[in-house]
mmCIF file of the N, C-alpha and C atoms, coordinates in Angstrom:
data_MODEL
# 
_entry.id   MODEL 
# 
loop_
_atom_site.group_PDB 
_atom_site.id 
_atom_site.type_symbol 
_atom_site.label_atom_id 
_atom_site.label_alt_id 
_atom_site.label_comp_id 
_atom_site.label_asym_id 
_atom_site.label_entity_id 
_atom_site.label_seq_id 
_atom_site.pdbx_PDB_ins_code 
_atom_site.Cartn_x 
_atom_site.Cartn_y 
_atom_site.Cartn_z 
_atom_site.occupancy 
_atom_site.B_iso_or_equiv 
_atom_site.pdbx_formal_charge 
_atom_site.auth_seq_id 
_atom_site.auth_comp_id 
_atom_site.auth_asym_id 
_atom_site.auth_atom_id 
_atom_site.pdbx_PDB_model_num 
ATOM 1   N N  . UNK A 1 1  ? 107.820 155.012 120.244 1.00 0.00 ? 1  UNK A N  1 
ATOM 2   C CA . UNK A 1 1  ? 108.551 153.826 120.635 1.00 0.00 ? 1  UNK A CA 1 
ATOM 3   C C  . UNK A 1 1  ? 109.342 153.339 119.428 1.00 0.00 ? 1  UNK A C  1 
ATOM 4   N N  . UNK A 1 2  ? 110.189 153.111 119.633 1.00 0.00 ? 2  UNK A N  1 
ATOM 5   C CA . UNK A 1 2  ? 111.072 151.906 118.935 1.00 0.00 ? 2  UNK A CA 1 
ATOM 6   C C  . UNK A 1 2  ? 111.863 150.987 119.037 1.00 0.00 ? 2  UNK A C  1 
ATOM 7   N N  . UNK A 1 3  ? 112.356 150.105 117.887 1.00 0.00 ? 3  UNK A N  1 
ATOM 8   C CA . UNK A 1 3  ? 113.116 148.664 118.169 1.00 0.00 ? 3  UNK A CA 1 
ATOM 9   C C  . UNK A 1 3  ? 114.281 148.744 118.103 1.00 0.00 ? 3  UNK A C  1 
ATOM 10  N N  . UNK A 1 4  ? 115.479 148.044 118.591 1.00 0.00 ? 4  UNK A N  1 
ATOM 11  C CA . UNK A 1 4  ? 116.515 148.492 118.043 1.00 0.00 ? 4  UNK A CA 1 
ATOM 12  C C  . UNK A 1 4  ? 116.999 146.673 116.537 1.00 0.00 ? 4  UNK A C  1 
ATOM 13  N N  . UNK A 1 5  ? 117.362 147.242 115.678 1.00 0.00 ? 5  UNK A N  1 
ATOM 14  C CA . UNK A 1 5  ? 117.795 145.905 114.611 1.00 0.00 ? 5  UNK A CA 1 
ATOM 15  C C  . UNK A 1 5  ? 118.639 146.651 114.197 1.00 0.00 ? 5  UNK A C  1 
ATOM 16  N N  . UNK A 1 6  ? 119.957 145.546 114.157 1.00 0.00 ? 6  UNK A N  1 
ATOM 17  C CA . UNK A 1 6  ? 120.972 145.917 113.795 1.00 0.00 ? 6  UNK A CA 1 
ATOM 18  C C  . UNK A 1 6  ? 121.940 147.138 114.142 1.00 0.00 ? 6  UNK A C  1 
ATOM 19  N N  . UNK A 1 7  ? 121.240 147.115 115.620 1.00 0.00 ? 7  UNK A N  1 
ATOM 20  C CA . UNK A 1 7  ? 122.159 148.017 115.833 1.00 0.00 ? 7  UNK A CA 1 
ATOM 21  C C  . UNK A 1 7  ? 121.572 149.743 115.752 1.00 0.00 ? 7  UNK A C  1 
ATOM 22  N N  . UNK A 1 8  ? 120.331 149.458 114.935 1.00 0.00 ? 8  UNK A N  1 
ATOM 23  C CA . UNK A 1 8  ? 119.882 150.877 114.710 1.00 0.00 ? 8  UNK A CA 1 
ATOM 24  C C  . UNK A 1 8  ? 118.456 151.205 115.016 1.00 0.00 ? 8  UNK A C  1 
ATOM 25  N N  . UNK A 1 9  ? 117.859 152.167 115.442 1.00 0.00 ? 9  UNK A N  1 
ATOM 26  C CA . UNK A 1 9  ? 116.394 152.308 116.038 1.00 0.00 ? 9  UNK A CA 1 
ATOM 27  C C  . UNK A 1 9  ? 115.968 152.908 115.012 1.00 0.00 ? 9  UNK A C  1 
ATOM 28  N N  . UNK A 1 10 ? 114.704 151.752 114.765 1.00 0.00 ? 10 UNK A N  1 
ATOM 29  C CA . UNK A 1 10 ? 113.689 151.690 114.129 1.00 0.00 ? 10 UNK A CA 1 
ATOM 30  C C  . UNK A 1 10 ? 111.990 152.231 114.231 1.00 0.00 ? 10 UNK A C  1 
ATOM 31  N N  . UNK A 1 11 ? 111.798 152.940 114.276 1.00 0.00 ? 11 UNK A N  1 
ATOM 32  C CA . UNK A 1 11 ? 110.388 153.580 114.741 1.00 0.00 ? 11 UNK A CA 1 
ATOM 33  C C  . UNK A 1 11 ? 109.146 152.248 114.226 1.00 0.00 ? 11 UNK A C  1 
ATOM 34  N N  . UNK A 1 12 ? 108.090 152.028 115.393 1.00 0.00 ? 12 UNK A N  1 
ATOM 35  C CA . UNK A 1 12 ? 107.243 151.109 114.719 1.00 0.00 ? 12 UNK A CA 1 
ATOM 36  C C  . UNK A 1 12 ? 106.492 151.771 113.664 1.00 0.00 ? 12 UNK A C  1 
ATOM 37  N N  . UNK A 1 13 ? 106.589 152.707 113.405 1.00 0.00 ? 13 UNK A N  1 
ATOM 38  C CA . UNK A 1 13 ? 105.715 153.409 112.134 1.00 0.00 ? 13 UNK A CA 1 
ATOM 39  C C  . UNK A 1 13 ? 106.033 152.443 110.946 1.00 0.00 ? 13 UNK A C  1 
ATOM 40  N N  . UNK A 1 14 ? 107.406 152.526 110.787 1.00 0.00 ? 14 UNK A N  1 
ATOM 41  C CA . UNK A 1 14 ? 108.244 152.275 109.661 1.00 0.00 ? 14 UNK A CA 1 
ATOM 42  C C  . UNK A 1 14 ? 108.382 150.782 109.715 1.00 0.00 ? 14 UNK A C  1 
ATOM 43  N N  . UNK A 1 15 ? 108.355 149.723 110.723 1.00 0.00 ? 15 UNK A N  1 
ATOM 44  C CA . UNK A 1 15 ? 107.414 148.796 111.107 1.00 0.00 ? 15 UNK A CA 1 
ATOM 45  C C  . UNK A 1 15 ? 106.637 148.306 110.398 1.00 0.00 ? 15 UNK A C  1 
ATOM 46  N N  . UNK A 1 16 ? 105.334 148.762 110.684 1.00 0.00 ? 16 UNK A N  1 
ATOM 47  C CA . UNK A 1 16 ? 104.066 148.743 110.350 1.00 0.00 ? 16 UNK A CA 1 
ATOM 48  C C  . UNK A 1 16 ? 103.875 148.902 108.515 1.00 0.00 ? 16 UNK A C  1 
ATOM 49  N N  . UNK A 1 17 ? 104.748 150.014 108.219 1.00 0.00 ? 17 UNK A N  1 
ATOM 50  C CA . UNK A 1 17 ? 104.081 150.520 106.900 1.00 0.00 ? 17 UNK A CA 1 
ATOM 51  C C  . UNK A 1 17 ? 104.979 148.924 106.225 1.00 0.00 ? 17 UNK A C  1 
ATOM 52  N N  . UNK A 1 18 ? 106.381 149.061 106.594 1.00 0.00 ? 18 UNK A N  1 
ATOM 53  C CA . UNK A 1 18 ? 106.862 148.037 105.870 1.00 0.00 ? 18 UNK A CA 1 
ATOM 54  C C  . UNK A 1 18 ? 106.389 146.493 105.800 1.00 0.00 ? 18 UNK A C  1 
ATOM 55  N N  . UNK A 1 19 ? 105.543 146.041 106.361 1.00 0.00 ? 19 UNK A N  1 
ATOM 56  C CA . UNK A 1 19 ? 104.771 144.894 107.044 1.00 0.00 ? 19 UNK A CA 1 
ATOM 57  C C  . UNK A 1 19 ? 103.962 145.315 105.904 1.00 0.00 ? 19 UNK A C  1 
ATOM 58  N N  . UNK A 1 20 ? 103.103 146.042 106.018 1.00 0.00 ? 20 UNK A N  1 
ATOM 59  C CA . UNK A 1 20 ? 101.638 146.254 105.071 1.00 0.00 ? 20 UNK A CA 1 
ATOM 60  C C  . UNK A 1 20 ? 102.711 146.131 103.630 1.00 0.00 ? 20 UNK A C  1 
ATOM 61  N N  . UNK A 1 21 ? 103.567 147.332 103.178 1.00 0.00 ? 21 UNK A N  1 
ATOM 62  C CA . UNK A 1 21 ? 103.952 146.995 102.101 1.00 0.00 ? 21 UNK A CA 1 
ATOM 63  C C  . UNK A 1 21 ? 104.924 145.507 101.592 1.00 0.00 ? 21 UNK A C  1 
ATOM 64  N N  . UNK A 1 22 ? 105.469 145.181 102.083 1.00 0.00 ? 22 UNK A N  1 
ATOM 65  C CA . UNK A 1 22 ? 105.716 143.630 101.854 1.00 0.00 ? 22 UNK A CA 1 
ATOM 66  C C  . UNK A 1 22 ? 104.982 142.648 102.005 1.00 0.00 ? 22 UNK A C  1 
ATOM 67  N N  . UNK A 1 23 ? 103.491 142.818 102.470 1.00 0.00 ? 23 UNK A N  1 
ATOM 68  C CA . UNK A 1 23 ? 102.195 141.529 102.326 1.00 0.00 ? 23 UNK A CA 1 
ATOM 69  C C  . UNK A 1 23 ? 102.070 142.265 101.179 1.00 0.00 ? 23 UNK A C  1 
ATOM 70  N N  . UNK A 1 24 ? 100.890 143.692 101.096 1.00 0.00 ? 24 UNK A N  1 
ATOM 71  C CA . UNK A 1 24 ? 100.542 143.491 99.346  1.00 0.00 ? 24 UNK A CA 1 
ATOM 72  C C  . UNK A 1 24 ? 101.381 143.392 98.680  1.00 0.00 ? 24 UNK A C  1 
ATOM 73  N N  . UNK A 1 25 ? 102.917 143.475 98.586  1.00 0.00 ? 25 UNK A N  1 
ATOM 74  C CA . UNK A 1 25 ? 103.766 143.251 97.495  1.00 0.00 ? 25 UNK A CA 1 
ATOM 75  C C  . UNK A 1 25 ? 103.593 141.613 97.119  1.00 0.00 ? 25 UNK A C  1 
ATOM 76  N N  . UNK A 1 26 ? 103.523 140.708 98.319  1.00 0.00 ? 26 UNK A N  1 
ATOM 77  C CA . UNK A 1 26 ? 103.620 139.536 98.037  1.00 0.00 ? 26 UNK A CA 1 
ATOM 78  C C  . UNK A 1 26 ? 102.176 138.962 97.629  1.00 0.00 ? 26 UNK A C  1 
ATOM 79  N N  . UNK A 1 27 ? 100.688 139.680 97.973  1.00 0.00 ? 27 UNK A N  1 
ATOM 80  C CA . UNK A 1 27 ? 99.244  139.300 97.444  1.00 0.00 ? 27 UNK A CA 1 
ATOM 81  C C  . UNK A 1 27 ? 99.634  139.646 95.660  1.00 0.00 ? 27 UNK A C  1 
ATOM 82  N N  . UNK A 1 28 ? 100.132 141.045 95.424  1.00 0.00 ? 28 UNK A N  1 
ATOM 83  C CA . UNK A 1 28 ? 100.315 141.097 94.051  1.00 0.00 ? 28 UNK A CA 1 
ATOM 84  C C  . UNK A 1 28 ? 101.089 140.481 93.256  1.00 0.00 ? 28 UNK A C  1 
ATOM 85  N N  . UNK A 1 29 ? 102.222 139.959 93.807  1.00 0.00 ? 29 UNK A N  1 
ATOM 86  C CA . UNK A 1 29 ? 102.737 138.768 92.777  1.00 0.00 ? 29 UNK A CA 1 
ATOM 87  C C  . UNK A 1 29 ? 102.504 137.984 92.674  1.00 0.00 ? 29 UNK A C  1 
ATOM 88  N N  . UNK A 1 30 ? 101.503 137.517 93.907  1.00 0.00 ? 30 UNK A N  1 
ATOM 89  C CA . UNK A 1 30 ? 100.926 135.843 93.652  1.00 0.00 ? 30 UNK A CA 1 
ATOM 90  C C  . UNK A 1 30 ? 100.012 135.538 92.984  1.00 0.00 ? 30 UNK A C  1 
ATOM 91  N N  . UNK A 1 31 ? 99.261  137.122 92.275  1.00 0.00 ? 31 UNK A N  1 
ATOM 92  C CA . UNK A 1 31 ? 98.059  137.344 91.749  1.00 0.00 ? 31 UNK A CA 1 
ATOM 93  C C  . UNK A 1 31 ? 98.334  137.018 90.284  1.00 0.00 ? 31 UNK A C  1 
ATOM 94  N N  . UNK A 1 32 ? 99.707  138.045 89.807  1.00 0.00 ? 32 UNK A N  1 
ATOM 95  C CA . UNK A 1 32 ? 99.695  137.913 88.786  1.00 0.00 ? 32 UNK A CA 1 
ATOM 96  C C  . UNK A 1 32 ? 100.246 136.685 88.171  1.00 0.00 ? 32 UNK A C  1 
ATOM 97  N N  . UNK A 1 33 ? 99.903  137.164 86.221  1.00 0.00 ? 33 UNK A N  1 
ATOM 98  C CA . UNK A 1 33 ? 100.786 135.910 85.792  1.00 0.00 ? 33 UNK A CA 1 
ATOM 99  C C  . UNK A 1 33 ? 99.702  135.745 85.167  1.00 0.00 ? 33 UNK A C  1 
ATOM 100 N N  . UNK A 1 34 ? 99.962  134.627 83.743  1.00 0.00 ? 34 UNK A N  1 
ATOM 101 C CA . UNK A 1 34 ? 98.911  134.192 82.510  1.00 0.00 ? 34 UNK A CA 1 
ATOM 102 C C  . UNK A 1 34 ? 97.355  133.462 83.156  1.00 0.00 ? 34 UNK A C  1 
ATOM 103 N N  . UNK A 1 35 ? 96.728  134.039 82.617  1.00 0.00 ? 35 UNK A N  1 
ATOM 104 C CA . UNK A 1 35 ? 95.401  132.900 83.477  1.00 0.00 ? 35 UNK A CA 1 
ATOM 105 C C  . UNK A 1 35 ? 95.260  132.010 82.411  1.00 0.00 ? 35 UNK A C  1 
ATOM 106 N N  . UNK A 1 36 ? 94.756  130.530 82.696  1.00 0.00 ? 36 UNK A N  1 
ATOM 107 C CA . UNK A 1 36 ? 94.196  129.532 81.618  1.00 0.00 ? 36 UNK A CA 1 
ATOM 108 C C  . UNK A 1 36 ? 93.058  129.782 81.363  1.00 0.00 ? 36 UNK A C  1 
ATOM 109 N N  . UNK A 1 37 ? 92.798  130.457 80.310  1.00 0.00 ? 37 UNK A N  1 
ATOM 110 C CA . UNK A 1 37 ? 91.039  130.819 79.924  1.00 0.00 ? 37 UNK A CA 1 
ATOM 111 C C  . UNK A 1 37 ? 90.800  129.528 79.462  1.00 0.00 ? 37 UNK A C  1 
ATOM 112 N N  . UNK A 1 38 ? 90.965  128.790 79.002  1.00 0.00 ? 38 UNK A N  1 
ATOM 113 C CA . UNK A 1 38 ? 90.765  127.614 78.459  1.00 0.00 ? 38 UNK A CA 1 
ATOM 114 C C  . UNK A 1 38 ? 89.747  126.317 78.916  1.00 0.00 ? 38 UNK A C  1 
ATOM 115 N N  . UNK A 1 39 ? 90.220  126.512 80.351  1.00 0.00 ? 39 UNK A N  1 
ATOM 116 C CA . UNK A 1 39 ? 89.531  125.530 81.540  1.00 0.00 ? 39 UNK A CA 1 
ATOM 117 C C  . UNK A 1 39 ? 88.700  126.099 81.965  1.00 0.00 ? 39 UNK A C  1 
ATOM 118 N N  . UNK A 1 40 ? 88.460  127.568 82.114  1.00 0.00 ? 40 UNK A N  1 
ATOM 119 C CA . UNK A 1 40 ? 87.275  128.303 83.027  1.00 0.00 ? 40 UNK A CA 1 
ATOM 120 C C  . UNK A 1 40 ? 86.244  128.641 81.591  1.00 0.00 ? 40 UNK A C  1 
ATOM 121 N N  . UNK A 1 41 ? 86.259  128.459 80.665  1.00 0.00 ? 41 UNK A N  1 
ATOM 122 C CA . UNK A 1 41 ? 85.160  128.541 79.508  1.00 0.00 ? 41 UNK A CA 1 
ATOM 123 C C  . UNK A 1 41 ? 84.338  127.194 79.757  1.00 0.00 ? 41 UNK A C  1 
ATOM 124 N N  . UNK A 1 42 ? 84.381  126.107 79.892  1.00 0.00 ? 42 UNK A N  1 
ATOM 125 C CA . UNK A 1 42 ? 83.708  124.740 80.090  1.00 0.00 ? 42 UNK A CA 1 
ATOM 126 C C  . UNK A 1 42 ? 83.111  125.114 81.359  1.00 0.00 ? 42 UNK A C  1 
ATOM 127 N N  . UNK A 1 43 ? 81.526  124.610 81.597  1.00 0.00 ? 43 UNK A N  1 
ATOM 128 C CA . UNK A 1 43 ? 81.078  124.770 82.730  1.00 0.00 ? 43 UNK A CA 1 
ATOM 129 C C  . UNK A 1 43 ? 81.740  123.428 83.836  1.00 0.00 ? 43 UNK A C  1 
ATOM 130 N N  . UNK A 1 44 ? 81.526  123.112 84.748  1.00 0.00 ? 44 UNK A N  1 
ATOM 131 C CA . UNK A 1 44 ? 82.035  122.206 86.112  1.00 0.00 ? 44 UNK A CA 1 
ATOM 132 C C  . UNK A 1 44 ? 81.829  121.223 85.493  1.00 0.00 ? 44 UNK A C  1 
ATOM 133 N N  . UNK A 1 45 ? 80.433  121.198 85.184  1.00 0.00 ? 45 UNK A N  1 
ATOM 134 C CA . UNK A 1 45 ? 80.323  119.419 84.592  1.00 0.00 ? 45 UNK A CA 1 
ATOM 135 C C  . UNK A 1 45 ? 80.376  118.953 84.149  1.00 0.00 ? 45 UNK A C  1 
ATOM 136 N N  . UNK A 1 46 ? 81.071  120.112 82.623  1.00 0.00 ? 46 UNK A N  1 
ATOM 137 C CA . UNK A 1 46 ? 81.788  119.173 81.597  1.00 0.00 ? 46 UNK A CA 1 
ATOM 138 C C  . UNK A 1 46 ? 83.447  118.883 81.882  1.00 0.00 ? 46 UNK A C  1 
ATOM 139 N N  . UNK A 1 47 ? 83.957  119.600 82.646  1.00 0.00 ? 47 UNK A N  1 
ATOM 140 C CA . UNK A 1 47 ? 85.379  119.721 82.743  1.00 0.00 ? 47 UNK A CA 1 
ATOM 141 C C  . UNK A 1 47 ? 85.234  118.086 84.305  1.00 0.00 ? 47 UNK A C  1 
ATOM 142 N N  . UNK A 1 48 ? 84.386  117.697 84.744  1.00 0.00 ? 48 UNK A N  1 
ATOM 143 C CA . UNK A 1 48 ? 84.266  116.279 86.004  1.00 0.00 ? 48 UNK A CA 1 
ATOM 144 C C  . UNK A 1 48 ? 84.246  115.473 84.900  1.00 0.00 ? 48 UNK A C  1 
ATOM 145 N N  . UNK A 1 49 ? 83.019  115.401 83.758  1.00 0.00 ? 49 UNK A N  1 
ATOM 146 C CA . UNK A 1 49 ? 82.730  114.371 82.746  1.00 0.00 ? 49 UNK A CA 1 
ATOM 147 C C  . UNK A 1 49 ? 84.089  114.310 82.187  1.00 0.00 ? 49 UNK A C  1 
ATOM 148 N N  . UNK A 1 50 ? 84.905  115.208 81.739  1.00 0.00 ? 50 UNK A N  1 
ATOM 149 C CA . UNK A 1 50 ? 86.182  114.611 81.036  1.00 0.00 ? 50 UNK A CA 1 
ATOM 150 C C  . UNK A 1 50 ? 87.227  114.412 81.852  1.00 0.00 ? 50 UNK A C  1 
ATOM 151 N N  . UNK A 1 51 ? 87.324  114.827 83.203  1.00 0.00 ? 51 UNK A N  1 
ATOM 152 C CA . UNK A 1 51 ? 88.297  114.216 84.094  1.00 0.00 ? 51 UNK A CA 1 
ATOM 153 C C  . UNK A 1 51 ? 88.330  112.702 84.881  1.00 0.00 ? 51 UNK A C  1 
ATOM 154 N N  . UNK A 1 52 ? 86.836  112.761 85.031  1.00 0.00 ? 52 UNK A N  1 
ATOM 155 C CA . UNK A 1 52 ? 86.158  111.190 86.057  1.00 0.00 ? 52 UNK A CA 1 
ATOM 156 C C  . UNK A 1 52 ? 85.881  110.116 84.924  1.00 0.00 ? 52 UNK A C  1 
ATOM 157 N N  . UNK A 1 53 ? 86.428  109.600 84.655  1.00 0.00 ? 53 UNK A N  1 
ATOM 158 C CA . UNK A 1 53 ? 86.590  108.354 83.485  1.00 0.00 ? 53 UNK A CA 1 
ATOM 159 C C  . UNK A 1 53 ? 85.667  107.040 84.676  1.00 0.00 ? 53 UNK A C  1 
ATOM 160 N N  . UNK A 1 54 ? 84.398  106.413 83.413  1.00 0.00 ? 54 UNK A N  1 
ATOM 161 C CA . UNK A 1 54 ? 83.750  104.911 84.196  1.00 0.00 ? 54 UNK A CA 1 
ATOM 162 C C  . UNK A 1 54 ? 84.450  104.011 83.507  1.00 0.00 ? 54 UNK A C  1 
ATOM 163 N N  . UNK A 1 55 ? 84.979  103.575 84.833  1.00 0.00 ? 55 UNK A N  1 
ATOM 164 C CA . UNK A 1 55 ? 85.450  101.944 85.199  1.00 0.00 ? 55 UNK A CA 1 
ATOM 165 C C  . UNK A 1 55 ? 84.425  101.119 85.504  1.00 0.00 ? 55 UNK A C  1 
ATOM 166 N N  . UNK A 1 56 ? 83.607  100.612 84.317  1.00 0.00 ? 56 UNK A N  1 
ATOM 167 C CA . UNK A 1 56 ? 82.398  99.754  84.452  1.00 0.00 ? 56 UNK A CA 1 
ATOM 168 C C  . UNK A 1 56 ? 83.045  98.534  84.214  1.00 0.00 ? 56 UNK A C  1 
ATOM 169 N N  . UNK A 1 57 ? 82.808  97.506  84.629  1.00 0.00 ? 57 UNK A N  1 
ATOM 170 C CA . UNK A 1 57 ? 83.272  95.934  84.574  1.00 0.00 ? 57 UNK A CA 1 
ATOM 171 C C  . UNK A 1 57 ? 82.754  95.264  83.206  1.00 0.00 ? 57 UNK A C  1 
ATOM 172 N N  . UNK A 1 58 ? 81.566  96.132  82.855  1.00 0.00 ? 58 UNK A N  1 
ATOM 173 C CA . UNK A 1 58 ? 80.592  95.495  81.168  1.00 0.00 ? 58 UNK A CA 1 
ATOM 174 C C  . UNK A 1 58 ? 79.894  96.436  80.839  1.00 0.00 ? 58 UNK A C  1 
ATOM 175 N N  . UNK A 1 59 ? 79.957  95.969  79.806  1.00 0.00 ? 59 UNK A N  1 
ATOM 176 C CA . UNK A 1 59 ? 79.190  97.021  78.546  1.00 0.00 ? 59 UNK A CA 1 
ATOM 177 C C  . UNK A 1 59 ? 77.773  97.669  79.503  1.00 0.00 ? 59 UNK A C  1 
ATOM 178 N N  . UNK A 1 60 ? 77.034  96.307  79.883  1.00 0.00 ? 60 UNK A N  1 
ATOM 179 C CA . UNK A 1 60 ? 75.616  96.595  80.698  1.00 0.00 ? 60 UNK A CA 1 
ATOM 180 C C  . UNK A 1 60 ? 75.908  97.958  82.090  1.00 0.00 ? 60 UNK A C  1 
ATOM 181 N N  . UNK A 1 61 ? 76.917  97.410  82.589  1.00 0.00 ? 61 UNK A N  1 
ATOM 182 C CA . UNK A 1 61 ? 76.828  98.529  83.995  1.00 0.00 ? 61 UNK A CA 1 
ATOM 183 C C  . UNK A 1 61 ? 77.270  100.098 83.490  1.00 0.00 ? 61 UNK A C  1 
ATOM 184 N N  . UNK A 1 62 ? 78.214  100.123 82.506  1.00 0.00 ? 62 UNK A N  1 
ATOM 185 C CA . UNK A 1 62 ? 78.320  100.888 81.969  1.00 0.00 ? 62 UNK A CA 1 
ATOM 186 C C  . UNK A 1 62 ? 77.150  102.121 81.315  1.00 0.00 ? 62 UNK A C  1 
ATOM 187 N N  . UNK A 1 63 ? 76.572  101.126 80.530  1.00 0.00 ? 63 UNK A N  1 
ATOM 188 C CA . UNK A 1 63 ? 75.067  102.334 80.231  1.00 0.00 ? 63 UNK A CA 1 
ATOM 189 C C  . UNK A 1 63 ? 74.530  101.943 81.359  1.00 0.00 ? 63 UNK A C  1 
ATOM 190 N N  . UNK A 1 64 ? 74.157  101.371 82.386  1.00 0.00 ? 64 UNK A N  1 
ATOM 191 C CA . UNK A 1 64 ? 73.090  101.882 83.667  1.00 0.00 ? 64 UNK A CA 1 
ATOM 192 C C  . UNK A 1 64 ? 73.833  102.759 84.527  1.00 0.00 ? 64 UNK A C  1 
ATOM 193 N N  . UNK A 1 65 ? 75.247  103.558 84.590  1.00 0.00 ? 65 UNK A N  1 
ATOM 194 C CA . UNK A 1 65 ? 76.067  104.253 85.336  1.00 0.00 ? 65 UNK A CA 1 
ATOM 195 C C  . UNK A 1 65 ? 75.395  105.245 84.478  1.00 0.00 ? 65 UNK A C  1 
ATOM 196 N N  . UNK A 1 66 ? 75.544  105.506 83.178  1.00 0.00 ? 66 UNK A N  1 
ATOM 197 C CA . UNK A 1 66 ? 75.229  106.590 81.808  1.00 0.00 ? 66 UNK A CA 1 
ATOM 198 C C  . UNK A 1 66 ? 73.653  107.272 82.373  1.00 0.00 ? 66 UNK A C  1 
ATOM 199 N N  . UNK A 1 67 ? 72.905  105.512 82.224  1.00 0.00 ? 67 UNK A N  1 
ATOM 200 C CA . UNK A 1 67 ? 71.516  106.200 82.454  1.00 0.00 ? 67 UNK A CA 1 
ATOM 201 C C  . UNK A 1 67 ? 71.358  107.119 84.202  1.00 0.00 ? 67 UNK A C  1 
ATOM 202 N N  . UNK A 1 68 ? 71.743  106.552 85.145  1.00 0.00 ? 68 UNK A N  1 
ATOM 203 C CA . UNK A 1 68 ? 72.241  107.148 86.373  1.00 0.00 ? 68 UNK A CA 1 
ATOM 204 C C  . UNK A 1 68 ? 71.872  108.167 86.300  1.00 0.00 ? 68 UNK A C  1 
ATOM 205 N N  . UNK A 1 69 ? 73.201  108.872 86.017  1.00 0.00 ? 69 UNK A N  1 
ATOM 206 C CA . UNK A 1 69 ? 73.477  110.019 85.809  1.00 0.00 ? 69 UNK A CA 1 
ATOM 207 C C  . UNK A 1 69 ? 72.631  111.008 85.021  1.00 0.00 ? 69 UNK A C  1 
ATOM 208 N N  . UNK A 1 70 ? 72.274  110.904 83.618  1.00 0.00 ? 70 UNK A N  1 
ATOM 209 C CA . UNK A 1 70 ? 71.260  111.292 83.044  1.00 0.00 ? 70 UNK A CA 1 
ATOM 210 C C  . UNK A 1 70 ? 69.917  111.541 83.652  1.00 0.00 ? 70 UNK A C  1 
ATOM 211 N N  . UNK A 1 71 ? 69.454  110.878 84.596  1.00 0.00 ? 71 UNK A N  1 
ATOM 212 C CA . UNK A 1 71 ? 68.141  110.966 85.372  1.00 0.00 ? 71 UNK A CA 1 
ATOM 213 C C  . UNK A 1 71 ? 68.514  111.775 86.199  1.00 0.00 ? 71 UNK A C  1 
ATOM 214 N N  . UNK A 1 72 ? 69.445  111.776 86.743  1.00 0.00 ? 72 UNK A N  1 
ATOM 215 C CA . UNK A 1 72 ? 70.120  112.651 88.136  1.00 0.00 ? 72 UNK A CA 1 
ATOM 216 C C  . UNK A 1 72 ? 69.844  113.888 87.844  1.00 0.00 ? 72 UNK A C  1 
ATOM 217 N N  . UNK A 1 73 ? 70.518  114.234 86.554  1.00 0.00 ? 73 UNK A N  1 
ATOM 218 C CA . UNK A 1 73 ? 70.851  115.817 86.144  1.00 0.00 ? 73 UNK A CA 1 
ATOM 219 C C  . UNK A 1 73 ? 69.555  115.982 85.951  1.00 0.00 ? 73 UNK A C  1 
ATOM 220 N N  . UNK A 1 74 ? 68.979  114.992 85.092  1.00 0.00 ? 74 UNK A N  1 
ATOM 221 C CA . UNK A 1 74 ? 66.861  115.416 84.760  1.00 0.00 ? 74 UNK A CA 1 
ATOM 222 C C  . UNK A 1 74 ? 66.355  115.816 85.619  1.00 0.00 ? 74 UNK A C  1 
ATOM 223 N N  . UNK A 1 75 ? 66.552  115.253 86.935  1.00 0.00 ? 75 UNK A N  1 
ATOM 224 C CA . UNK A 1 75 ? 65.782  115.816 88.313  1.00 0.00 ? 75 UNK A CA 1 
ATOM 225 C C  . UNK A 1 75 ? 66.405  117.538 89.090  1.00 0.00 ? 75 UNK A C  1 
ATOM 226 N N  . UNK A 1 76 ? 67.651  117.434 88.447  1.00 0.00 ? 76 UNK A N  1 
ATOM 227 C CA . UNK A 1 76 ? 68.065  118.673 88.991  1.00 0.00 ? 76 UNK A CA 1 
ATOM 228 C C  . UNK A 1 76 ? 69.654  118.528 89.735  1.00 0.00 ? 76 UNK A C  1 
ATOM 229 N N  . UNK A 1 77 ? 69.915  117.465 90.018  1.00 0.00 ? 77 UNK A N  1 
ATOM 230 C CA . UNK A 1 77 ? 71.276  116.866 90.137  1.00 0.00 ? 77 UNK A CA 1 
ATOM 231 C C  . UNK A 1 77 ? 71.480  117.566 91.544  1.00 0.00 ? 77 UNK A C  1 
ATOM 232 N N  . UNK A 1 78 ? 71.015  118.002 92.494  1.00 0.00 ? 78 UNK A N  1 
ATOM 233 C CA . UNK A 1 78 ? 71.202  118.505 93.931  1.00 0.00 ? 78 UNK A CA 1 
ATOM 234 C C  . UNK A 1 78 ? 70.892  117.548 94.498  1.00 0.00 ? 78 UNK A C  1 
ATOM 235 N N  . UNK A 1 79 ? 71.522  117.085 95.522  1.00 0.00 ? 79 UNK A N  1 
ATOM 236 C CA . UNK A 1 79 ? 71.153  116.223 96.568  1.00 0.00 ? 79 UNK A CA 1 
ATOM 237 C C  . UNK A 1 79 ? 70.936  116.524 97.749  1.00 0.00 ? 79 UNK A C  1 
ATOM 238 N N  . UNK A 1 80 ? 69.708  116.420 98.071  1.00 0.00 ? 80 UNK A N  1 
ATOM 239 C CA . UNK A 1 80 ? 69.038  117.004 99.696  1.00 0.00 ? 80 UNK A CA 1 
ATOM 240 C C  . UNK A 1 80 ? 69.233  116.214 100.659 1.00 0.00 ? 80 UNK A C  1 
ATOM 241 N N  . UNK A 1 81 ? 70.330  116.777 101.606 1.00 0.00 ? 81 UNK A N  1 
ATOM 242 C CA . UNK A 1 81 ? 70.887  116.075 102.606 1.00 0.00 ? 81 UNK A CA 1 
ATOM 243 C C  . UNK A 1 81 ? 69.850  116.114 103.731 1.00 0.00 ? 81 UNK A C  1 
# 
């Protein structure tokens, strides 16, 4: 079977292969390119701790947000839904 484009018949073979080769052409360029090693060396929870800044109202809520957290991670920091 084939299509006609432009006027000219196209076999779906040629179709098909060109489909497959123009997706991986486009998975491989989207792949490549410089990676930031920079950000993926810090584990998750130091790269949240320096992004999530506390907006505490006083000095006091401030270290009880600190201590919070600190107990959280002590216990294991998962929360069982």
């Amino acid at each position: 079977m084939s299509y006609v484009i432009f006027g000219r018949a196209i076999k779906t073979e040629y179709l098909t292969l060109g489909t497959l080769f123009a997706t991986g052409g486009a998975v491989f360029a989207s792949l490549g390119g410089k990676k930031d090693s920079a950000s993926s060396s810090k584990p998750l929870a130091e790269r949240v701790k320096e992004a999530v800044p506390i907006n505490a109202g006083s000095s006091e809520e401030e270290q009880f947000i600190k201590n919070f957290i600190a107990e959280a991670e002590k216990e294991g920091g998962v929360a069982h839904h």
